[in-house]
Steps between C-alpha positions, in 0.01 A plus 500: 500500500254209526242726352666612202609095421102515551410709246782372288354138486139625493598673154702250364185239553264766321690510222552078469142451466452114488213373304402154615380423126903536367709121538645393846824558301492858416331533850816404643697674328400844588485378872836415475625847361280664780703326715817621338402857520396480863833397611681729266354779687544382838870502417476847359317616832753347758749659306349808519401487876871425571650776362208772688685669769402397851266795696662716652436505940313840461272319242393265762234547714554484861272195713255661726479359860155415559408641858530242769136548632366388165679187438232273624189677410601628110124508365489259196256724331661843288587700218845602429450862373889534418860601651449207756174642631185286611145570548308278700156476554394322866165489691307308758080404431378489791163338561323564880187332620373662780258574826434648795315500801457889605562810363868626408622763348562342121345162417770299296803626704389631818719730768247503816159448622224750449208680716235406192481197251461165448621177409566459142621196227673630185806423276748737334826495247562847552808464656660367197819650414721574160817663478819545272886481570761696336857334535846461338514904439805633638602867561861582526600229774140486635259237413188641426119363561158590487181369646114595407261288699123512527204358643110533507462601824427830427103533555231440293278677178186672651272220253256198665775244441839736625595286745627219231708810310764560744698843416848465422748638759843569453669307774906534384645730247882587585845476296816369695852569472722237645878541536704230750446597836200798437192527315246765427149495443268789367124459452245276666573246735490320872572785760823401688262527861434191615513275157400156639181329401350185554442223287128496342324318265179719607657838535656638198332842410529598897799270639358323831507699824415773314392766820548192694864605551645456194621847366553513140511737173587505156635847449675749241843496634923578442638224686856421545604147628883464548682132657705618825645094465327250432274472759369848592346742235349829542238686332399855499224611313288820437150417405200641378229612851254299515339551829174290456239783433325590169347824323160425396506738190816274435302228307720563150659809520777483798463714759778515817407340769623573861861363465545632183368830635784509740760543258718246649593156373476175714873400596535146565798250566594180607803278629461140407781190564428177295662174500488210233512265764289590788558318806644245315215424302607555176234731404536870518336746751527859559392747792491869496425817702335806305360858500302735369430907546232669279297779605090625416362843486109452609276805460212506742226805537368738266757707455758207421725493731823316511596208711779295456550194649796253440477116336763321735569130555792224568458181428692143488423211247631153462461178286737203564434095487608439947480079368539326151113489496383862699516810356424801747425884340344798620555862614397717846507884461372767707432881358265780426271631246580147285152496307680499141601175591198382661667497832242647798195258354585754171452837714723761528445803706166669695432809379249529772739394804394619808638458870253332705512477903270303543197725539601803199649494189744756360558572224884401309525563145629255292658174594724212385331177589823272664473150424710158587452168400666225260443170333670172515456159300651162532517289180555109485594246200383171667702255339236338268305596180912514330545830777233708250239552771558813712332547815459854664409643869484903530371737748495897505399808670485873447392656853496857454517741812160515629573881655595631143152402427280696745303778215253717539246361280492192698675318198476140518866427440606165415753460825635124404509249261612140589523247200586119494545287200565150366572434140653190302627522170586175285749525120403268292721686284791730564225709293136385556388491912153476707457619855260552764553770788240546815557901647331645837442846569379693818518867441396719827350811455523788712156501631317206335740234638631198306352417211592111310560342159615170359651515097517169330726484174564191263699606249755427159813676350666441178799640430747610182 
């Protein structure tokens, strides 16, 4: 309505041109029966507006709930593509300046110490990461949501200056139906074993206590999630077998590795209870107890033969505040053949095993390397700095079982991996924060002994 009175009044000036060389008089004239016309059709309109039937309740479009979880963190950025459906783009830069004392494993993001290297000063953004949103779709009661998310993480071009082109890496890619109590999710995501992470400004690309008892994996998975009340949910998933090895001929075109080799998918699930109010804190906290059951087929010899071993692990995770001010997370776990997740120092079975009695060895086929370990970190918020600085203690191990180890090459297994780390991170900004984090490592090898490392990190996020 306001539109067409728009239009109306934009014609009706067009065609009243007003010359400033004509008299004030005649000037004030036409104004005058402008006026006049204006109002006439204002009358004409409300006329007309009060005699249009009211709409009908079918021609009304229903209000959409907005999901509870995103009431407080509804991105300010999107594009409304239609029907009540957003896209929303999000990412964290990440900048990381860096150094270390000894050789590990990966420079910007290290796991554990290694036998050979040195200390080394560099700085990387390669852990930057972009992703899109889908939400507001809805599919017969269902909402329905989508995630792509990627990184540069991925490696690096084969050229002099590779190591400033980080690869992209897909990281998340998975659509979600969500109905009031149960949810499914198919594609890409966080495996349902042991979920828990800690908090790192340092360790984005590899979260910290990576092989330092901090199972993890992003996997191709149908998971189902479904509220028992609420306070408990379980999850069941089947998931894409990922058991930590790699084809070498597998450098573009895939090639099965041993999990997927064994024709079985990993089953995982987990039992969580949560709380709004932990311990009367009036923060929320969660723990849960989970599983997992895969399986690999190894072949060993010249003729190929088939071994196959089993992936198997428990494991229990928390993350609660215990005070206003401390926050407490972590997970423990024990299992076997746990490699895909870097669990066992990222080993998972001896294809060489052998019995040893001290004096012989003899020969036993393949083997699942058992494992145990776990993580833990303390957070405070001193109460200074308007509660935005965020101070962190953490400590982990992955001690794999040394007689799983025993080969017949004389394999110099890594046989533990003990990791300590400090880190602080500051938010200037619910968006823009700087950090520093100090991490430790003493990896043991089987027959060289332990060998040490110190990783330095100042680094800065900025969010969207």
């Amino acid at each position: 309505m306001s539109r067409s009175i728009f239009a109306i009044a934009s014609v009706l000036l067009l065609s009243f041109p007003i010359s400033t060389q004509e008299p004030p008089a005649d000037r004030e004239t036409r104004i005058k029966q402008l006026e006049t016309q204006v109002q006439a059709i204002l009358v004409e309109l409300q006329k007309l507006k009060s005699e249009s039937p009211a709409p009908t309740a079918a021609a009304v479009k229903p209000t959409e709930t907005k999901p509870a979880d995103t009431a407080e963190t509804q991105p300010k950025l999107g594009v409304d593509i239609g029907k009540g459906i957003r896209l929303i783009p999000y990412g964290t830069l990440f900048f990381n300046a860096y150094g270390n004392s000894g050789g590990t494993n990966n420079a910007d993001v290290p796991l554990f110490a290694t036998l050979f290297g040195g200390g080394n000063v560099s700085a990387s953004a390669r852990q930057t990461r972009l992703g899109l949103r889908l939400e507001g779709a809805r599919l017969g009661n269902a909402r329905l949501g989508a995630v792509i998310e990627g990184d540069f993480f991925g490696g690096f071009p084969s050229v002099g200056i590779g190591e400033n082109f980080g690869v992209v890496r897909l990281r998340l890619a998975y659509a979600r139906l969500d109905w009031e109590r149960t949810s499914v999710t198919v594609g890409q995501d966080w495996m349902v074993f042991a979920p828990t992470n800690p908090a790192s400004i340092a360790a984005a690309g590899n979260p910290q206590m990576g092989a330092g008892g901090n199972l993890w994996a992003r996997l191709p998975q149908v998971r189902v999630d479904r509220k028992l009340s609420s306070n408990l949910t379980v999850q069941a998933a089947a998931l894409e077998s990922q058991t930590g090895d790699f084809a070498t001929n597998a450098a573009f075109v895939v090639q099965p590795t041993s999990g997927q080799a064994s024709r079985v998918p990993f089953l995982q699930s987990r039992l969580a209870y949560s709380n709004a109010n932990w311990l009367g804190t009036k923060k929320s906290g969660s723990i849960g107890v989970s599983g997992h059951f895969g399986r690999s087929r190894v072949f060993t010899g010249t003729t190929n033969i088939s071994n196959d071993i089993e992936s198997v692990g428990v494991a229990v995770d928390w993350n609660f505040s215990v005070a206003e001010r401390v926050t407490v997370a972590g997970e423990a776990f024990a299992g076997r053949n746990l490699g895909g997740f870097q669990g066992g120092v990222f080993q998972s079975y001896n294809t060489e095993f052998a019995y040893s009695d001290g004096v012989r060895l003899t020969p036993g086929g393949v083997r699942s390397i058992g494992t145990r370990g776990g993580w833990i970190q303390i957070g405070y918020t001193p109460p200074v700095l308007n509660n935005q600085l965020g101070i962190y203690g953490s400590v982990g191990i992955d001690d794999p079982v040394n007689s799983d180890l025993v080969s017949l090459s004389s394999r110099d297994w890594r046989s533990r991996n003990f990791v300590i780390a400090a880190n602080a991170l500051y938010r200037f900004t619910p968006q823009f924060a700087v950090g520093a984090e100090f991490r430790s490592f003493r990896t043991d090898y089987f027959f060289s002994g332990p060998r040490y490392a110190t990783h330095l990190n100042l680094g800065a996020t900025y969010s969207f």
